[in-house]
N, C-alpha and C positions, 0 to 999 in steps of 0.2 A: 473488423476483427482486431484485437487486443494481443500483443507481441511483448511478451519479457523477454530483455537477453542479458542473462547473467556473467557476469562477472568480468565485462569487455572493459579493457583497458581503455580509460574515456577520457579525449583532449579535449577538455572544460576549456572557457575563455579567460579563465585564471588559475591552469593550469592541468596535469592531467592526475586520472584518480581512478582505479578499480573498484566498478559498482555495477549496479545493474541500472539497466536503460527501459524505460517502457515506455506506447504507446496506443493511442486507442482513438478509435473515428480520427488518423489522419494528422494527428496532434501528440508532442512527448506530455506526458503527465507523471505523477510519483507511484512507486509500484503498489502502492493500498489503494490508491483511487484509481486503477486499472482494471477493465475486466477483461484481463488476458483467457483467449482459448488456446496460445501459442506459448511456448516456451522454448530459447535457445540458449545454447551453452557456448558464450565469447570467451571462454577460457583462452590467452593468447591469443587473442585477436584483439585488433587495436581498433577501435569506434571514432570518426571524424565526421562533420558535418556535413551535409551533398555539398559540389565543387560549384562555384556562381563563376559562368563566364560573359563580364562583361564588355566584350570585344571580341564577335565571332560572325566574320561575313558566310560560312560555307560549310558544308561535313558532306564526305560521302558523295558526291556532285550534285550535291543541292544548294541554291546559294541566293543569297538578297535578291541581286541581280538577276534572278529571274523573275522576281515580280508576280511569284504566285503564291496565293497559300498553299497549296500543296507543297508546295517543295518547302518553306518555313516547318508545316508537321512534319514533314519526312526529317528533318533536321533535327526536330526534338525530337522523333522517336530514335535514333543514334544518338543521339549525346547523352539519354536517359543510361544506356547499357555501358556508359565509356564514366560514369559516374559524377556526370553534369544534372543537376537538378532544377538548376535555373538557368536565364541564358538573354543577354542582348542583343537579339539579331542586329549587326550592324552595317549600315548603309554607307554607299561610295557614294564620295563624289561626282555629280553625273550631270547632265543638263536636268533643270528644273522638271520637267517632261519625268524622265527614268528615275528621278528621285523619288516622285511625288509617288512612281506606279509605285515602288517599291516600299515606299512609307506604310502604303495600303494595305498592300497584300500579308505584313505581318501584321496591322491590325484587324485584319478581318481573321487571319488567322488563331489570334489571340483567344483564350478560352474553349479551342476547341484539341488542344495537345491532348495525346496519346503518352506522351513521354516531359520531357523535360519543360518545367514552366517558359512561358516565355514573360519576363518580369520586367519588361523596356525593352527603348529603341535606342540604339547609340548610333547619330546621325553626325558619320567622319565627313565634316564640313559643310558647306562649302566656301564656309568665308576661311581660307587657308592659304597661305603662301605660295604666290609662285615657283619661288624661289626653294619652297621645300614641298613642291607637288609628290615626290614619293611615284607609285604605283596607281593615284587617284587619276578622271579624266581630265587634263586640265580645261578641257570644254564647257566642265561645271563649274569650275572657280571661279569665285566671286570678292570684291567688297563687300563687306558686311553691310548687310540689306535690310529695312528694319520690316518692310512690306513683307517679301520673301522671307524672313525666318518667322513670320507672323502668318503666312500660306503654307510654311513645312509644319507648325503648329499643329496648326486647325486639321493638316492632316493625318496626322498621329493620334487621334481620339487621344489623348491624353496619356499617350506611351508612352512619347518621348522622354528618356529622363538622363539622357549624355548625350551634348552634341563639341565635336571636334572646333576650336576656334585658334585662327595664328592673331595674338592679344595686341600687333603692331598693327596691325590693318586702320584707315578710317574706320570712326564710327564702332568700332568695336564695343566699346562701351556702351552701346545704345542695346547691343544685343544681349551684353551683359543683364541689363535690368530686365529687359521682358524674358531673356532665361530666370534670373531671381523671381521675377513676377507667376511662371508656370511652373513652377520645381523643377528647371531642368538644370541638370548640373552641366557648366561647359568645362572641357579640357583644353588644357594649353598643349598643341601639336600641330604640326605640319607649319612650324613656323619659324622664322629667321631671325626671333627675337634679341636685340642684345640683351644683356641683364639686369641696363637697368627696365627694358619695357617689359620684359621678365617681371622683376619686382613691380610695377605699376601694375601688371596686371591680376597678382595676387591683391593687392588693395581695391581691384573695381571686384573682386570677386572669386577669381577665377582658382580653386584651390586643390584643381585633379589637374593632372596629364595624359598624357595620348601614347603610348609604347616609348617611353624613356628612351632618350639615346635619338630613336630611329628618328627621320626627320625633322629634325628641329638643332639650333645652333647647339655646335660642340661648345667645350671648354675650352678658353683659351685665358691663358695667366692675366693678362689683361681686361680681356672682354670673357666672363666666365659663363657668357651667354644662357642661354633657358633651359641647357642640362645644367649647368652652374649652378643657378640661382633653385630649380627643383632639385638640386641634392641637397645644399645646402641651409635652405628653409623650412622649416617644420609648419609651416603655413600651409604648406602646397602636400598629396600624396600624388602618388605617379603607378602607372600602369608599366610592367615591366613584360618583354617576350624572353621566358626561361627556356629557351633552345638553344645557349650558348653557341649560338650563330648570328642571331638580332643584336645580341650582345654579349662579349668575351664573357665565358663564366666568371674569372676571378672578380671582374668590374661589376657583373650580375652579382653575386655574393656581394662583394665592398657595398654595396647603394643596398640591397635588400638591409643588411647591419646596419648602415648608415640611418637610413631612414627610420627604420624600426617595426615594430610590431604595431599595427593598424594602418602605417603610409605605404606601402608597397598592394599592389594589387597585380596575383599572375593573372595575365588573360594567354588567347592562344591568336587571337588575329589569323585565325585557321581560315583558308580560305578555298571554294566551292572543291575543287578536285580532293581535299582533305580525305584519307579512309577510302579515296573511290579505287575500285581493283582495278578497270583497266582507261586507259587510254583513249582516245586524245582528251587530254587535260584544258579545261579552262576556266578562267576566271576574269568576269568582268567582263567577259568576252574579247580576251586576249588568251592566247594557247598559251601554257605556261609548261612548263618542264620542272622534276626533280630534278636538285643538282647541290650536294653536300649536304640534304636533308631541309633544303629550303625550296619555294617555288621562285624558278627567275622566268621573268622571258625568255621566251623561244627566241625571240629577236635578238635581246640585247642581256646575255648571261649575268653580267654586271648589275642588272636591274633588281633588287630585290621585289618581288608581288607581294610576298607574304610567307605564314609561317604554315606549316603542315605538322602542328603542335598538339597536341591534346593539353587538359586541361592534369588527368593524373601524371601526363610523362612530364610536365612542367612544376609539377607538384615532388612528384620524386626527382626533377635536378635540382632542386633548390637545397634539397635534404642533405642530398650528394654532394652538394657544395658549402657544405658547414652551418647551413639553417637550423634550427631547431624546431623537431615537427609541430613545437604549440606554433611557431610564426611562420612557418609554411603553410599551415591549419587556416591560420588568420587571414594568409594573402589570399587564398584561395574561397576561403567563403566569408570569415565574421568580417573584414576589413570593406569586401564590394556591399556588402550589407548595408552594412553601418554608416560607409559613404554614399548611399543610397536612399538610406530611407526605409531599407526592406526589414521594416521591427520584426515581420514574423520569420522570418528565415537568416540561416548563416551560423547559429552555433545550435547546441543540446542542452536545450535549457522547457522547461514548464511552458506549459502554455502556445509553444512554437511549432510550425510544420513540423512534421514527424519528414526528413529529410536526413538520410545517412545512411554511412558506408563503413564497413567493417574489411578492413585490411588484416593479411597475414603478416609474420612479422619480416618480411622483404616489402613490407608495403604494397603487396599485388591485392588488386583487390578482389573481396571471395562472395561479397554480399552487397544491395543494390537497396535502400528504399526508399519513395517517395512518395509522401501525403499518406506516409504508414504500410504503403502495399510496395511487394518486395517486386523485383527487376532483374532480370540474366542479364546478367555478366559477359559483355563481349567484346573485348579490348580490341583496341587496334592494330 
């Protein structure tokens, strides 16, 4: 079915422009080569690309870590109505064993969504730092393995396309090139890098990051360590958690401007109890608690687990924090794209999934579509 909607104020990747948007079988095309039976009126409404999240263990109490595909769809069919169109279900840390189940069960799940694509596997290490284990098990931490990330491969049918690496470890390098050799892109996270292994590791390769800030060496005037060195190189883009609790919003603003339009990428690092209505909460199989709009341990408050983000409320704090909505637009879909790989998705342009959202002008969103067929709307 063929969909014009007129007159939507539309954030292009070089800028935004009042026109009409069509699509037909699933795909945007120009409005003469449409055979629209639909016709909608975007008068005042603002048209942006679906949201790509890639770095999301959980929604709703569904989560990696259960190692089923059932709970992978039940995850896309939530994130489809929260205005996620694509999405990297991403894996913890774990013993080899609970990696592998988990690796599986999103590729078997793969090609069978109800709702939101599943477009990769973001596999959060296991070659990662001790020393900045985070929320991961450290039971799965590893040296970089060239056997084992050569078995986490093979079991990815070819998902895999972001794995978490700390770039000081042995051997790192080695993983470097067989990630170079399958298209995966590694990130520099979970690691206690100084700056200059920082900068060496932008040269074997390595030119994403892992949630900016969170785990991995501060700044320091001296040693301006692996946040240092990913602010300040335009070699490297970085994953950023816009809950101005992962990281202080002014510092989220300064590094979103800093870095610019195409380096920043919002993810939600949302994890399983995400969106779920009641209780008891877990993740990773550790009970986790709300507490200032974050998930910590039940055990240890101080712990952060993760974010209980969505992908639009990270979208409107960045706005809210002095972004301009073309480079909130960008972090949110044309930037994970394009760092990716994903030619057909991520802006509104000919030829590409028909994937978009039509926002009121508070930015709430009012309309849902993906692969051209529309979506209810059901915010968190």
């Amino acid at each position: 079915m063929g969909t014009i909607i007129r007159n939507a104020t539309t954030v292009l990747r070089d800028g935004i422009k009042t026109m009409d948007i069509s699509f037909d079988k699933g795909v945007f095309c120009h409005p003469n080569d449409c055979s629209a039976d639909r016709e909608m009126d975007g008068t005042g409404l603002i048209a942006i690309p679906g949201m790509i999240d890639t770095h999301i263990h959980g929604y709703g109490g569904y989560g990696t870590e259960d190692a089923d595909p059932e709970s992978i769809l039940a995850i896309s069919e939530l994130l489809i109505r929260n205005g996620v169109t694509a999405f990297f279900p991403a894996v913890y840390t774990d013993t080899e064993e609970r990696m592998i189940h988990s690796i599986k069960a999103i590729a078997e799940a793969a090609g069978k969504e109800k709702g939101a694509s599943i477009a990769g596997i973001h596999v959060e290490g296991p070659f990662i730092s001790e020393k900045r284990i985070g929320a991961q098990a450290a039971v799965g931490r590893h040296d970089p393995d060239p056997d084992l990330m050569l078995r986490i491969i093979e079991t990815g049918d070819g998902l895999i396309k972001a794995m978490t690496i700390a770039p000081e470890l042995p051997n790192a390098d080695k993983i470097a090139k067989i990630a170079d050799e399958y298209g995966i892109i590694l990130l520099m996270g979970h690691t206690d890098a100084s700056y200059d292994e920082a900068k060496a590791a932008i040269g074997m390769g390595i030119h994403h990051a892992t949630h900016m800030y969170n785990a991995m060496s501060g700044i320091n005037h001296r040693n301006p360590g692996a946040a240092g060195c990913i602010l300040m190189d335009k070699a490297i883009s970085a994953e950023i958690i816009a809950d101005g609790i992962h990281v202080n919003a002014d510092l989220a603003s300064f590094t979103m401007r800093t870095k610019g339009q195409g380096r920043i990428v919002l993810i939600t690092d949302a994890l399983k109890p995400t969106g779920q209505k009641t209780g008891p909460f877990y993740a990773n199989g550790t009970e986790v608690i709300m507490e200032n709009g974050v998930w910590v341990s039940s055990e240890n408050h101080g712990l952060l687990a993760g974010s209980a983000l969505t992908m639009h409320k990270a979208f409107m704090n960045a706005i809210s924090w002095g972004l301009p909505i073309e480079d909130a637009t960008a972090a949110s879909s044309s930037a994970p794209a394009c760092i990716y790989g994903m030619k057909d998705k991520g802006s509104i342009e000919y030829g590409k999934i028909a994937d978009l959202l039509l926002l009121d002008e508070d930015l709430n969103i009012k309309c849902i579509f993906h692969k051209g067929e529309e979506y209810v709307v059901q915010r968190a």
